[in-house]
MDTraj code that builds the backbone (N, CA, C; nanometers):
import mdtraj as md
import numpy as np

residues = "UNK UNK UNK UNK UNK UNK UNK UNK UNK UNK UNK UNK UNK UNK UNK UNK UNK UNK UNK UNK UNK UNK UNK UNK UNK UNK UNK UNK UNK UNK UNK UNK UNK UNK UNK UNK UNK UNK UNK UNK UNK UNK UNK UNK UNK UNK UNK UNK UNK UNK UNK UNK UNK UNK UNK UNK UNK UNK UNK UNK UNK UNK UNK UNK UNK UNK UNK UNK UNK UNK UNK UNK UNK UNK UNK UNK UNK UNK UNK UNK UNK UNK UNK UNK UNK UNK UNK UNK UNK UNK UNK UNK UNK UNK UNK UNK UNK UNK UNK UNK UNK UNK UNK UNK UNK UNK UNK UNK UNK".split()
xyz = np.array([
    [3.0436, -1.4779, -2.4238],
    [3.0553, -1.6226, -2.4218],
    [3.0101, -1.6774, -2.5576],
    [3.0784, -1.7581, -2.6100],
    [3.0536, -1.8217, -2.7212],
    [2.9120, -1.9633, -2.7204],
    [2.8497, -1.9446, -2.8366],
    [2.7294, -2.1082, -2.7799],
    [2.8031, -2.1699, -2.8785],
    [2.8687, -2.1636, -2.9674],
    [2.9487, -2.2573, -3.0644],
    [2.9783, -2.4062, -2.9632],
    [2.9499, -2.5090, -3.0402],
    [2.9600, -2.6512, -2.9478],
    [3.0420, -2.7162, -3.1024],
    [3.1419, -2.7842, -3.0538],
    [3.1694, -2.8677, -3.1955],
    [3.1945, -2.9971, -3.1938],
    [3.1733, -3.0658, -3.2737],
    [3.1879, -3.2251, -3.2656],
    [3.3169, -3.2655, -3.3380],
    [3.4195, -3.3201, -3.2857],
    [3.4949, -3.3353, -3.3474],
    [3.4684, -3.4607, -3.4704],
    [3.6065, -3.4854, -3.5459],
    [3.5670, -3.5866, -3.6299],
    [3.5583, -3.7362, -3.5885],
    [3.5979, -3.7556, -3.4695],
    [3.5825, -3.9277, -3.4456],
    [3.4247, -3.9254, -3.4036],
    [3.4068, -3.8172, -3.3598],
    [3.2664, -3.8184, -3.2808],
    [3.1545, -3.8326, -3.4458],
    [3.1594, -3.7509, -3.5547],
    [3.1101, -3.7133, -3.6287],
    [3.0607, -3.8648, -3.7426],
    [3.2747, -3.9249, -3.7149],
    [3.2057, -4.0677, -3.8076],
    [3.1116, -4.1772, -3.6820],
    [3.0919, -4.1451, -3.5551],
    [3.0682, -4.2275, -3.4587],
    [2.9087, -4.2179, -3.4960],
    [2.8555, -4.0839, -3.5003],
    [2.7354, -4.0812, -3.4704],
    [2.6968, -4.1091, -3.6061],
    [2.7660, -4.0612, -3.7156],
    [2.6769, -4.0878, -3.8764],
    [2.6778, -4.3006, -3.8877],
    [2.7052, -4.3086, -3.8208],
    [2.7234, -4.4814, -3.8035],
    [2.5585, -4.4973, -3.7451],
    [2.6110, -4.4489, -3.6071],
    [2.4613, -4.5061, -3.5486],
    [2.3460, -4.4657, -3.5854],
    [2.3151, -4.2990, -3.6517],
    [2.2316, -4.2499, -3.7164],
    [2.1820, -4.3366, -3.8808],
    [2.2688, -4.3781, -3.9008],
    [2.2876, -4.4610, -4.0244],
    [2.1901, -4.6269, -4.0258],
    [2.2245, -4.6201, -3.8932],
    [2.1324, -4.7890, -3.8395],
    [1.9931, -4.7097, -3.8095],
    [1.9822, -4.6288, -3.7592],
    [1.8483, -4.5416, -3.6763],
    [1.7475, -4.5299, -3.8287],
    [1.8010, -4.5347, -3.9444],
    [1.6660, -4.4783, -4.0717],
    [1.7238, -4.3185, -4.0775],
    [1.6238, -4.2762, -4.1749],
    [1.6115, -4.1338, -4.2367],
    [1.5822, -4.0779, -4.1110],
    [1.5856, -3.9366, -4.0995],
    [1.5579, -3.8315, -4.0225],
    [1.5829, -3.8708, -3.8861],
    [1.6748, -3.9591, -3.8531],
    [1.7158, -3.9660, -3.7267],
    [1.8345, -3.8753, -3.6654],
    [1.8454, -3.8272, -3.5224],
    [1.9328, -3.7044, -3.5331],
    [1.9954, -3.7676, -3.3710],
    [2.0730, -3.6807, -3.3491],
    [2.1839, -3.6937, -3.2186],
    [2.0898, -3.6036, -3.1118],
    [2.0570, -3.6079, -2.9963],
    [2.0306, -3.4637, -2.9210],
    [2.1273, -3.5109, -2.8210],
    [2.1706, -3.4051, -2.8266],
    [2.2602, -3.3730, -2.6568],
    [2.2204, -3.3032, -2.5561],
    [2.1593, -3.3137, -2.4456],
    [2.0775, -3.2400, -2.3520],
    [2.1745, -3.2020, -2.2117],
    [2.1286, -3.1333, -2.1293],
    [2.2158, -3.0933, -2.0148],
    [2.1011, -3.1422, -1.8795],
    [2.0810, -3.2173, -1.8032],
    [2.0003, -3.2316, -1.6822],
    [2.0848, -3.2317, -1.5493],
    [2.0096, -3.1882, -1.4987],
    [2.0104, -3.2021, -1.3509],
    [2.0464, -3.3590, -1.2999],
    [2.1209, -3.3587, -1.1740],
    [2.1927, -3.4976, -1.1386],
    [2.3308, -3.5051, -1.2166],
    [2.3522, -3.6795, -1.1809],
    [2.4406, -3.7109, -1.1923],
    [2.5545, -3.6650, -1.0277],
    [2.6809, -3.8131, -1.0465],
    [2.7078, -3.7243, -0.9178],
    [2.7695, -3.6131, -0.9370],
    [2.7779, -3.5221, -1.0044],
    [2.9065, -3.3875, -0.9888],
    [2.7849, -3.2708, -1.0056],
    [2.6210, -3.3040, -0.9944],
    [2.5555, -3.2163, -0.9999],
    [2.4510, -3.1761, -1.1899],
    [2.5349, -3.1868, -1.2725],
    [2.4544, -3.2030, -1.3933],
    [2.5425, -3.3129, -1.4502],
    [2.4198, -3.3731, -1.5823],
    [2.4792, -3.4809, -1.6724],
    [2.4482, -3.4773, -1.7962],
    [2.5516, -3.5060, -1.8884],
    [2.4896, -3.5094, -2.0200],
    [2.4052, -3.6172, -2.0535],
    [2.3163, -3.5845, -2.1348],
    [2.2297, -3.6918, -2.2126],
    [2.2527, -3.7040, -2.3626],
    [2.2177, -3.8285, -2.3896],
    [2.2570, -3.8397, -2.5751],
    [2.0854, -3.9195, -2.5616],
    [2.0846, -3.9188, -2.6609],
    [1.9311, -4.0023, -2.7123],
    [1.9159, -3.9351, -2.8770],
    [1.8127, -4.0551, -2.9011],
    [1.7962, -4.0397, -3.0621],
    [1.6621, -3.9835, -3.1086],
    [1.6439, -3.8775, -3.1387],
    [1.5138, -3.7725, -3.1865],
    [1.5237, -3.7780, -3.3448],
    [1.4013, -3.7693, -3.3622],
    [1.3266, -3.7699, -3.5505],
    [1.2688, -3.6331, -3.5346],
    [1.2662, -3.5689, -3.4213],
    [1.1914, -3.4589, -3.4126],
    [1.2912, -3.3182, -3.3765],
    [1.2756, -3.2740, -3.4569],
    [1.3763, -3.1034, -3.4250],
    [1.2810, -2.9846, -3.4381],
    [1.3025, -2.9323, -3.2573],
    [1.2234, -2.8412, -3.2178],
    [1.3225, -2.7002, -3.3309],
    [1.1903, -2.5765, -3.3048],
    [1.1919, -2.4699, -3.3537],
    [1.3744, -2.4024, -3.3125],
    [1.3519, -2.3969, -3.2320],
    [1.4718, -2.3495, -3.1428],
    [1.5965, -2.4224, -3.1062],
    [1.6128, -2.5062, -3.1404],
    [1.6948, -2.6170, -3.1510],
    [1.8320, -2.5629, -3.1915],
    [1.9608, -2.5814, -3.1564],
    [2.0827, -2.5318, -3.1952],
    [2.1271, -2.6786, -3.3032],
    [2.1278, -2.6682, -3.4215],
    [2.1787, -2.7847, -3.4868],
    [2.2812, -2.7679, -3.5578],
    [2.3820, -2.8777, -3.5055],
    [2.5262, -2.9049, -3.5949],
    [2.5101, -2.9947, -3.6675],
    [2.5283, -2.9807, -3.7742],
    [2.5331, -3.0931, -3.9222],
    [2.6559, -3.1065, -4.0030],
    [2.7284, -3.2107, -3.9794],
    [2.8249, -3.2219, -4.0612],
    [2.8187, -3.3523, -4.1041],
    [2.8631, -3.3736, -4.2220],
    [2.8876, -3.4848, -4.3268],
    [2.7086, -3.5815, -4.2889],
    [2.7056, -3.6929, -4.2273],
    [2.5806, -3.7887, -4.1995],
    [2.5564, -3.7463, -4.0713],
    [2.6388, -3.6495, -4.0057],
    [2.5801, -3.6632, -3.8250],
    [2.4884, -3.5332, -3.8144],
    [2.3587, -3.5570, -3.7310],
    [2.2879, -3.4212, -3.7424],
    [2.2564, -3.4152, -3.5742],
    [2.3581, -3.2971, -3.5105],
    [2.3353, -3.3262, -3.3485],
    [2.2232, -3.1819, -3.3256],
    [2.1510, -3.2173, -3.2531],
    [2.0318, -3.1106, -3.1912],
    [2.0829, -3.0697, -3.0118],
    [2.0869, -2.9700, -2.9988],
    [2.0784, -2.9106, -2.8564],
    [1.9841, -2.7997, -2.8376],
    [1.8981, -2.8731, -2.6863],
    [1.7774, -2.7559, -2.6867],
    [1.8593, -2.6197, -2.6124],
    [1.7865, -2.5059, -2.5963],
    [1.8318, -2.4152, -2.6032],
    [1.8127, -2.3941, -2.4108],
    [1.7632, -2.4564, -2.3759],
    [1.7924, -2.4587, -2.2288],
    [1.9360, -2.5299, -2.1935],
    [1.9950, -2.6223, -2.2592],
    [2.1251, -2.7007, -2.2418],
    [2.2521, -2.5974, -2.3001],
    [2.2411, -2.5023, -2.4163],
    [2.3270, -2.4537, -2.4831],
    [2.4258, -2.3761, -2.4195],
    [2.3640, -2.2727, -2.2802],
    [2.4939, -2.2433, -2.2214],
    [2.5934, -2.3087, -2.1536],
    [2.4992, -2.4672, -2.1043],
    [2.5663, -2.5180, -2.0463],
    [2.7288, -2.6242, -2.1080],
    [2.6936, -2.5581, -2.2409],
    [2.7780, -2.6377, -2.3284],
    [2.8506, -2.5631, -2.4031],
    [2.8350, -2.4485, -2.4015],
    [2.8839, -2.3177, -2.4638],
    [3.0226, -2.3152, -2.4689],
    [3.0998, -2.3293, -2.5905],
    [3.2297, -2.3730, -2.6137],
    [3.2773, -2.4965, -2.5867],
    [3.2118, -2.5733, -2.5976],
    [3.2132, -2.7619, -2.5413],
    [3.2643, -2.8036, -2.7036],
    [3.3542, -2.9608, -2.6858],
    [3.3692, -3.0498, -2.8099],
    [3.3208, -3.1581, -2.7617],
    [3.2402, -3.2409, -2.8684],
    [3.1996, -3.3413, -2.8308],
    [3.3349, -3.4341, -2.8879],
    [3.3369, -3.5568, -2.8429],
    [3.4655, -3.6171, -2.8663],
    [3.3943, -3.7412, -2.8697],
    [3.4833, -3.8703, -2.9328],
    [3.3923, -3.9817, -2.9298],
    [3.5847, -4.0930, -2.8975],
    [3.5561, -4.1410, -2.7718],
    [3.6672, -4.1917, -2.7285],
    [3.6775, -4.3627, -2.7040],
    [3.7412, -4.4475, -2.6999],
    [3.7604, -4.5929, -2.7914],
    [3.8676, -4.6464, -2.6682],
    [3.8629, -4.6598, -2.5588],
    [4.0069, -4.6843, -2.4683],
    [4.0006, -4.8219, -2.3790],
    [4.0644, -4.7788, -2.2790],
    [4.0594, -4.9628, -2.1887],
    [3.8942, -4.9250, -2.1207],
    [3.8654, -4.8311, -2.0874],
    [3.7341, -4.8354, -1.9929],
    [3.6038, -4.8340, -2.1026],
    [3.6174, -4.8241, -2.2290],
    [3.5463, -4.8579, -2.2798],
    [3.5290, -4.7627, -2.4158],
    [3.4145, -4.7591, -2.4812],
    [3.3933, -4.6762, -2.5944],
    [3.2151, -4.5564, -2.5617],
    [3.2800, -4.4502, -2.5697],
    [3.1824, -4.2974, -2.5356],
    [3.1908, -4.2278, -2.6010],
    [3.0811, -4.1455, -2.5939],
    [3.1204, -3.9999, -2.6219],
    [3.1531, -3.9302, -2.4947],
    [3.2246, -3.8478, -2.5661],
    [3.3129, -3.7532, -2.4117],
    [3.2916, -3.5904, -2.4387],
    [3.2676, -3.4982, -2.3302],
    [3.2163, -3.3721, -2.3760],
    [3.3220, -3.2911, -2.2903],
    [3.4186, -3.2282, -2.3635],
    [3.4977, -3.1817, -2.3108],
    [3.4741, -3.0224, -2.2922],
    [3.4072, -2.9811, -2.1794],
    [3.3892, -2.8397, -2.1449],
    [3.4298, -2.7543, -2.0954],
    [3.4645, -2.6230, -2.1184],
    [3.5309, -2.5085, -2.0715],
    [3.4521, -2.4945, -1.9441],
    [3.3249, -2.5183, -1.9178],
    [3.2670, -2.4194, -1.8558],
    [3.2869, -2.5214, -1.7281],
    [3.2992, -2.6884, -1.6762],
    [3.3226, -2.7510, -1.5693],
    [3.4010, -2.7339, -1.4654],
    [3.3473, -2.6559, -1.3732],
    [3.4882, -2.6436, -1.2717],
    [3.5292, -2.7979, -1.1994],
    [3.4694, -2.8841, -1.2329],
    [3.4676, -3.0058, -1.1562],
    [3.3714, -3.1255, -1.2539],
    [3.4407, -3.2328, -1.2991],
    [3.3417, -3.3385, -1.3009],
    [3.3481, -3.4919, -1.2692],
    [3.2991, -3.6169, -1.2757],
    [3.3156, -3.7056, -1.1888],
    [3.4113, -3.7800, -1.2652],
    [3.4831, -3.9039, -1.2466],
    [3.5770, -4.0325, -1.3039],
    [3.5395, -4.0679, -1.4235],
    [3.4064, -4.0760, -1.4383],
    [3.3401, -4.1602, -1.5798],
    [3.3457, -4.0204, -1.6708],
    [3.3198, -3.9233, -1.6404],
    [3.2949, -3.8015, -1.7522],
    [3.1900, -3.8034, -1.7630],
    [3.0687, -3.8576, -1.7060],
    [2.9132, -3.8001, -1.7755],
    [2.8658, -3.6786, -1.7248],
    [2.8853, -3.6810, -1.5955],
    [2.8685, -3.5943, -1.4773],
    [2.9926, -3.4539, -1.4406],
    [2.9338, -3.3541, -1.4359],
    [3.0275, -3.2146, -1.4208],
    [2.9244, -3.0782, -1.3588],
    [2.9934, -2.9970, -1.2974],
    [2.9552, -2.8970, -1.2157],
    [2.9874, -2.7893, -1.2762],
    [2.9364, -2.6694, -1.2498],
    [2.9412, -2.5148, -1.2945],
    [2.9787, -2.4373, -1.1764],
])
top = md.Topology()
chain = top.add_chain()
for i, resn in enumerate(residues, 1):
    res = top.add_residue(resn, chain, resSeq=i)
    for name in ("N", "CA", "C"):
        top.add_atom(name, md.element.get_by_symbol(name[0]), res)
traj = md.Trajectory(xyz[None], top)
């Protein structure tokens, strides 16, 4: 199984935007928790702090962190950053979901 996670480029100018308002050393984390209705959910939030173990993608201004408890769960995942009638997200498009809910935050293994 691959842990490679990639952010595509809408996602990449999305987050170097908001990282850009956030100050220096502000970073992306993407986390995997428990809940949501389809059983797990992604999390986004904004960390200054990057653990030891940390899986980090850095491209151009965006610097995304995933802890290493979330990484299989994302293992071959693109992050996507999507602009439509229901609104504007990031969207995590995963191999590994056998199932996830209407909105996309929420997905099952």
């Amino acid at each position: 199984m691959t842990t490679a996670v990639t952010i595509s480029e809408r996602a990449v100018r999305r987050i170097g935007e908001i990282l850009g308002k956030e100050g220096d050393g502000a970073m992306l984390r993407i986390s995997v928790e428990g809940g949501g209705c389809s059983g797990f959910q992604y999390k986004f939030d904004i960390e200054r702090a990057q653990a030891e173990d940390d899986l980090v993608i850095a491209r151009d201004n965006a610097v995304v962190l995933v802890d290493p408890a979330s990484v299989p769960y994302l293992a071959g995942s693109e992050v996507d950053f999507v602009d439509d009638l229901i609104g504007a997200s990031f969207r995590v498009v995963n191999p590994n979901a056998t199932a996830s809910c209407g909105c996309g935050t929420s997905f099952s293994i």
